[in-house]
N, C-alpha and C positions, 0 to 999 in steps of 0.2 A: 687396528694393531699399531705397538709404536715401530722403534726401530729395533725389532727381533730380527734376528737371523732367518735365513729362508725354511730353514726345518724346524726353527720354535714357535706353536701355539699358544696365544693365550685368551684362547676362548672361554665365556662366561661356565660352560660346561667338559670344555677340553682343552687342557695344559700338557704340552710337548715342550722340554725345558730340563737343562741341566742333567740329561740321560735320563728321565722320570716321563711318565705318560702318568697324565690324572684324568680322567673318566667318570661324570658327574652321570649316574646311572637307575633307571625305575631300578628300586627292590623289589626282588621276585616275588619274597615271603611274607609282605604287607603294602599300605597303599603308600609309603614314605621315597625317599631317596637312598641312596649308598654313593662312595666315591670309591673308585677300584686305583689302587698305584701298581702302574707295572714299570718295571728296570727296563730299559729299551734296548733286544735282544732275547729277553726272557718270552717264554710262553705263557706263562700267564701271571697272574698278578701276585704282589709280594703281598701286598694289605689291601684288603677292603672293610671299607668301615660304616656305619650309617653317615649321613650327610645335611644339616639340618636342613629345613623344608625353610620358604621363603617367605616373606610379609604376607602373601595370597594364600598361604598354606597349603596350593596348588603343585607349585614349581618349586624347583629346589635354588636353594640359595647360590648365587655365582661364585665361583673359587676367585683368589685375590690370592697377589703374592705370597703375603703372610700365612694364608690356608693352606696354600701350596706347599708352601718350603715349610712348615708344620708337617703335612703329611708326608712330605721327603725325609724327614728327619723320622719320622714314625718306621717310615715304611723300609728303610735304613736301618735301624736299629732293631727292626722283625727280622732283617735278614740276618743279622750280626747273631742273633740268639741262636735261628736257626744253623748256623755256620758252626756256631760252640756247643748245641748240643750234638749236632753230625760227628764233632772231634770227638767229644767226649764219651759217644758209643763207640769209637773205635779204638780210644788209646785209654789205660789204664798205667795206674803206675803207683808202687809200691814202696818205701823205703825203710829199714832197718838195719840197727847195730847189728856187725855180726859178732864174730866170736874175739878178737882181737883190738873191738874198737874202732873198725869200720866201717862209715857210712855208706850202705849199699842201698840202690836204688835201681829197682826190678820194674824193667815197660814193656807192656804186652799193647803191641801195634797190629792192630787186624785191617788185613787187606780187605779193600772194600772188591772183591773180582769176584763176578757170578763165575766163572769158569773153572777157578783153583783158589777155594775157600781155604785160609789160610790166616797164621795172625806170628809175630814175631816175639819173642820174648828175649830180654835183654838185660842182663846184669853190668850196670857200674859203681865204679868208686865212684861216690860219690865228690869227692875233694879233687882229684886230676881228671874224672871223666871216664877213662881206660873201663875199655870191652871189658869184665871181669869174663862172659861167657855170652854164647847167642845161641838159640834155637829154634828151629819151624816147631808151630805146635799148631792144632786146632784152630779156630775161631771160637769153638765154644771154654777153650779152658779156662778157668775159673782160679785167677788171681788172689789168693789167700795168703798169710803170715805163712803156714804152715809149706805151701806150693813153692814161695819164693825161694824160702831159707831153705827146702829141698833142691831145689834147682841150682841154688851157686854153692853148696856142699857136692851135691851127686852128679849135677849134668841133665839126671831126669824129670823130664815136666811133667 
């Protein structure tokens, strides 16, 4: 080892580095390699990927910086996806002209709570921002043209 810090690894099979754990690992599902990345804190791993086998076709190839900080930026940017689409199950959002010429823009925010399943629904101008209206509604209600333009006429979701 050179001169790493006392908690970074940078072993031919095990890299500890930069909050990443790399894991050079038998695949379970054939006679090959895999390399598993976990976020350091996390329970289990963000990316695991196959790993190519080594000159012996035995043993799996050593990680090296470049492999490494490759598979950080992979295993980084799996999380990034998964982060956006988490958001994008829970927040919808609508916008249309209304009757006057303006820009309204209707957002249904569902609480992610097992205990008081719930989701927000929220009318703005679009141009200053201002509440036009708020109300609790369902998780499952169903954000349509027709739902929106009802709800900032009526009140009712």
């Amino acid at each position: 080892m050179t001169d790493a810090p006392a908690d970074e690894i940078d072993d031919p099979r095990h890299w500890k580095k930069d909050g990443w754990i790399a894991r050079v690992i038998k695949n379970e599902d054939d006679d090959g390699w895999a390399v598993e990345m976990t976020r350091r804190g996390d329970s289990e791993p963000a990316l695991v990927v196959p790993w190519t086998m080594g000159r012996d076709k035995k043993n799996p190839k050593p990680l090296d910086h470049g492999g490494f900080h490759t598979l950080v930026k992979n295993a980084t940017e799996t999380l990034l996806r998964h982060e956006q689409t988490a958001t994008a199950r829970l927040h919808r959002t609508f916008s249309y002209v209304g009757d006057g010429g303006q820009r309204i823009r209707i957002d249904l925010d569902i609480a992610a709570d097992d205990d008081d399943p719930h989701a927000i629904l929220t009318a703005r101008d679009e141009r200053t921002n201002e509440v036009i209206r708020t109300s609790r509604v369902p998780p499952s209600f169903k954000l349509s043209a027709a739902s929106a333009q009802r709800f900032v006429r009526t009140g009712e979701a």
